[in-house]
Backbone bond lengths (Angstrom), bond angles and torsions (degrees), N, CA, C in turn:
res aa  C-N    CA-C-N  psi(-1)  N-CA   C-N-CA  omega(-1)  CA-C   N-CA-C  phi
1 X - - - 1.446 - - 1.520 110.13 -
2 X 1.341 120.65 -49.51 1.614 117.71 166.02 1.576 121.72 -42.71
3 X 1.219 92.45 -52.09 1.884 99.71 177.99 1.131 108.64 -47.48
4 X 1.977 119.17 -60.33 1.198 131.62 170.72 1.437 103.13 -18.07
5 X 1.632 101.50 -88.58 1.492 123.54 -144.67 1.971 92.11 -63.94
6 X 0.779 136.79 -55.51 1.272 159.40 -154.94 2.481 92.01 -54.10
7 X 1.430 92.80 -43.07 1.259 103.17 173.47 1.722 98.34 91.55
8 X 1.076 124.77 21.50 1.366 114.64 -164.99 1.478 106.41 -97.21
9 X 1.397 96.81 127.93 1.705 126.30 171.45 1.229 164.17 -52.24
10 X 1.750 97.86 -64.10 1.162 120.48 141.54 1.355 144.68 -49.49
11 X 1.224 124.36 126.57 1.332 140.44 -163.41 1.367 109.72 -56.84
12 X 1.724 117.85 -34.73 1.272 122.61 -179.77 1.814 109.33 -104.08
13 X 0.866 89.74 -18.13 1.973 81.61 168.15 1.635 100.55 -91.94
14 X 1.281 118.18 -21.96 1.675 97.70 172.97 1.135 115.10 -67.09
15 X 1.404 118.21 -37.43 1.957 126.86 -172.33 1.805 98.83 -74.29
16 X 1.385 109.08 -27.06 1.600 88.36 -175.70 1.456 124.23 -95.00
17 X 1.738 79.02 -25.79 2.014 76.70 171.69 1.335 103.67 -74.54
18 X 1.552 144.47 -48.64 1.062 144.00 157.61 1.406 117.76 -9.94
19 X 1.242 142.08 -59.22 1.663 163.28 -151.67 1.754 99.62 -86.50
20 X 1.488 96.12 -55.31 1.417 105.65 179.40 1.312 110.87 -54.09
21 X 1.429 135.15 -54.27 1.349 140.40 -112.41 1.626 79.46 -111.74
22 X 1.527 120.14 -52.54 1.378 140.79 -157.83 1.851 105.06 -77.92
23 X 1.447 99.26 -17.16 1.458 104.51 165.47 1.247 109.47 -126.61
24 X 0.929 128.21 38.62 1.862 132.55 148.62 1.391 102.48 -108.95
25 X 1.464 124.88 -24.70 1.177 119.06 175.34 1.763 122.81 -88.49
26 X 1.308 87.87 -33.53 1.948 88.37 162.58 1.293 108.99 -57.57
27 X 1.716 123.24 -53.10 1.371 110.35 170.89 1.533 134.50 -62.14
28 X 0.991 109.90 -22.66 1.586 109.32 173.26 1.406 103.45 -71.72
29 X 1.343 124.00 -57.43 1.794 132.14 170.52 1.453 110.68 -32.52
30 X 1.269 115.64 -70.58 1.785 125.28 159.11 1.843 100.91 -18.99
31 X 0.914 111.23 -83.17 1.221 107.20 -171.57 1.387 142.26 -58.78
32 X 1.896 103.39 -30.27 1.205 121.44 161.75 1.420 106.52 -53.76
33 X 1.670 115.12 -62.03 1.483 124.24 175.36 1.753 107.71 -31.31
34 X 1.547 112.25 -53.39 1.553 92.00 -161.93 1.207 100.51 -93.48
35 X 1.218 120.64 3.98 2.171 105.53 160.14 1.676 105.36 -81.03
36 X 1.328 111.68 -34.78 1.305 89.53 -175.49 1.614 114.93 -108.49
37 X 1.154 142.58 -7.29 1.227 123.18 142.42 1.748 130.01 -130.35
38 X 1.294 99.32 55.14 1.471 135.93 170.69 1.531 111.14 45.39
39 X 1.408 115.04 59.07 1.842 144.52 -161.41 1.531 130.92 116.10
40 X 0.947 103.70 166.57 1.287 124.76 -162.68 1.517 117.65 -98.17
41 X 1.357 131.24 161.98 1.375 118.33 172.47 1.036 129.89 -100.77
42 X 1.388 100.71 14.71 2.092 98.21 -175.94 1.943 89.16 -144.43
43 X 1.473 79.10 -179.88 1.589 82.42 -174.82 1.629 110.66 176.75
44 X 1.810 98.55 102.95 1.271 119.10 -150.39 1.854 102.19 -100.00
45 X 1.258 112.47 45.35 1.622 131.40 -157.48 1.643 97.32 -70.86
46 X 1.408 101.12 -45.51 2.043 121.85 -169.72 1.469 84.56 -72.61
47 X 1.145 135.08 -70.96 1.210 144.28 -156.30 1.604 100.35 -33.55
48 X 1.372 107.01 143.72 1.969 124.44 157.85 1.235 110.57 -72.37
49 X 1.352 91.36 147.76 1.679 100.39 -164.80 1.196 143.47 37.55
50 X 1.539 108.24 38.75 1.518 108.97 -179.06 1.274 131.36 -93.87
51 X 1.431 126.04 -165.45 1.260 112.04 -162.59 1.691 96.19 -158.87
52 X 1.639 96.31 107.75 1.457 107.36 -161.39 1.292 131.91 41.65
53 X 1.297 123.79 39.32 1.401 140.47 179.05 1.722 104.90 62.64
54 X 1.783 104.94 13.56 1.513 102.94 -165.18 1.953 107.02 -87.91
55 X 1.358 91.68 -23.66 1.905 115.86 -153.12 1.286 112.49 -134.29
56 X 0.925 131.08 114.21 1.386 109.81 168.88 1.614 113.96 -133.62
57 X 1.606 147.81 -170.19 1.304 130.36 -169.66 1.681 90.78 -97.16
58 X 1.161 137.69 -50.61 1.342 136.83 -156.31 1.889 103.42 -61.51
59 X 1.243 118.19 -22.71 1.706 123.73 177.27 1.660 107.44 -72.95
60 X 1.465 97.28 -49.54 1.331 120.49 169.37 1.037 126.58 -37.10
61 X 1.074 136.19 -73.05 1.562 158.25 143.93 1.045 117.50 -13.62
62 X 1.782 119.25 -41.98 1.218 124.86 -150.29 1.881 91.59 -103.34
63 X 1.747 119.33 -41.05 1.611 121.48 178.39 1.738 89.36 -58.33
64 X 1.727 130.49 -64.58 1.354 92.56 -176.24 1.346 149.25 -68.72
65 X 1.306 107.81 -6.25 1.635 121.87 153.84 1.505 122.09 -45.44
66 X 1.629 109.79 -55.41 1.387 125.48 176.05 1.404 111.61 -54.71
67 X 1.697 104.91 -51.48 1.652 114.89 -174.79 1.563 93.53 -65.06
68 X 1.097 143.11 -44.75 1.270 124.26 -172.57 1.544 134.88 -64.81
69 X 1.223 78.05 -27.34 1.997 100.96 -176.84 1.929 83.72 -85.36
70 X 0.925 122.73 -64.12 1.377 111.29 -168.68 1.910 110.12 -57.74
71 X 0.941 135.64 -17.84 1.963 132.04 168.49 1.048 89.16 -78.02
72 X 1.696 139.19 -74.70 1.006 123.58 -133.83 1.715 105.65 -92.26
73 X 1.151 111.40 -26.76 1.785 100.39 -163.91 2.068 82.59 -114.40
74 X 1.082 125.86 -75.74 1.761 120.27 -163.63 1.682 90.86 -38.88
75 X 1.342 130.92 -83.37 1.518 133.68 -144.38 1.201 128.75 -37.31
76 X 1.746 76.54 -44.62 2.127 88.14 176.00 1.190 109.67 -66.59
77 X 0.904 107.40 -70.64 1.596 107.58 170.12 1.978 132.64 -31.06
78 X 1.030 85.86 -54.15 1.451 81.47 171.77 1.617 108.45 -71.46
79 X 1.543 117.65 -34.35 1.381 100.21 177.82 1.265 144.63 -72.19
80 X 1.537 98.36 -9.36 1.883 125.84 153.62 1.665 105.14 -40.69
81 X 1.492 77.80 -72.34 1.576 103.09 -162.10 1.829 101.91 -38.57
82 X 1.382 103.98 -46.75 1.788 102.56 -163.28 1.610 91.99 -68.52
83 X 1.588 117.00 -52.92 1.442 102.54 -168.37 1.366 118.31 -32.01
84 X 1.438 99.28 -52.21 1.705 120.33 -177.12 1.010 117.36 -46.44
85 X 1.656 131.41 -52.09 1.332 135.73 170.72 1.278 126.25 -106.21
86 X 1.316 113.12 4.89 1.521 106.81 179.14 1.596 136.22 -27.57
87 X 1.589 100.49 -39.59 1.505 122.01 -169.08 1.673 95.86 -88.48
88 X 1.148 131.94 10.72 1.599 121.24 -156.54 1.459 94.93 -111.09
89 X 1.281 107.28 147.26 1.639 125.59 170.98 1.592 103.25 -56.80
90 X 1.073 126.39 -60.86 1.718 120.96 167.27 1.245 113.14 -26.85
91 X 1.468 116.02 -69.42 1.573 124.91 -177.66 1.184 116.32 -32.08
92 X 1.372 113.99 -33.19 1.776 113.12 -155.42 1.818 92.44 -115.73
93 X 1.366 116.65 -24.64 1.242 102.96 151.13 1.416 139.62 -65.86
94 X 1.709 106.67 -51.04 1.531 104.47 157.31 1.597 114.35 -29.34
95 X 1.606 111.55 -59.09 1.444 100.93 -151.92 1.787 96.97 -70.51
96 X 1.413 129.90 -47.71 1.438 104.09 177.39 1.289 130.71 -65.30
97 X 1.148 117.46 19.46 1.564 115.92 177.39 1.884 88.36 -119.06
98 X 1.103 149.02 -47.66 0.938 124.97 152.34 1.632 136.71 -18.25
99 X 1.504 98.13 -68.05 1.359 113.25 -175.91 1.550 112.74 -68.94
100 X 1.256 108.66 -39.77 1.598 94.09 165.03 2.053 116.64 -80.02
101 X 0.978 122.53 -13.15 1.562 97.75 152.21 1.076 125.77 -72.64
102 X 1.412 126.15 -17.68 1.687 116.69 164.63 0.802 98.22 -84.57
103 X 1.339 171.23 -10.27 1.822 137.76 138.77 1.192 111.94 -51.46
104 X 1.590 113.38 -54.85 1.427 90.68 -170.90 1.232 130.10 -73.72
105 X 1.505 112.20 -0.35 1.767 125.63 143.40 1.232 101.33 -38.47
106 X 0.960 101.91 -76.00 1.716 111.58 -132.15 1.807 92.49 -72.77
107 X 1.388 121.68 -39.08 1.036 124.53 162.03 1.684 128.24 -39.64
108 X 1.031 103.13 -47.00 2.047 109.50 159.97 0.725 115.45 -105.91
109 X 1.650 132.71 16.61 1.480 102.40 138.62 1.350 127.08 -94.93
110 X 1.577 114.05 -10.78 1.773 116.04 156.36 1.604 117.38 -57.23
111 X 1.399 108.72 -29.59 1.125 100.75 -168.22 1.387 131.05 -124.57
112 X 1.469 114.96 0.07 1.486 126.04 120.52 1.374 137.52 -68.00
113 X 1.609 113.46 130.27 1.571 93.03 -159.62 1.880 64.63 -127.57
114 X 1.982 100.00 152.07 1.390 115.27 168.43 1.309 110.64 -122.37
């Protein structure tokens, strides 16, 4: 959504603000995670250049890769797609069956701990 709103273009400022943004937020998450259920779920310790097993460059690299492929090739595309169906009974089904598997993500992963 920043990239979006931000209007940014370039192929290499999308992957870096992407990388940046997508690993300041794993680290803030990391940390939220170990105040509130005393660790985290990953752990980038082996990894080069990391940073408290929280960050490392090779994860990095790889969210702005993802973020890049997702602006330039997923967005458009899906944003066809919604124009196209926005008004459709599918549409609004897709999206609650979507939206409730990310709770029930996000829901076990607060409350499974490994």
């Amino acid at each position: 959504v920043v990239i979006w709103k931000l209007k940014i273009k370039k192929p290499f400022l999308i992957f870096l603000t992407g990388a940046v943004l997508s690993t300041t937020a794993e680290l803030i998450g990391s940390y939220f995670m170990d105040w509130l259920c005393g660790g985290f779920l990953w752990n980038y310790s082996n990894f080069f250049m990391n940073f408290q097993g929280r960050i490392a460059l090779k994860p990095a690299i790889m969210f702005g890769l993802l973020i890049l492929g997702g602006v330039l090739v997923i967005h458009p595309k899906m944003t066809a797609l919604q124009k196209k169906y926005k008004d459709s009974i599918v549409h609004k089904i897709l999206f609650g069956i979507v939206t409730l598997a990310f709770v029930a993500d996000l829901a076990i992963s607060l409350i499974v701990k490994t």
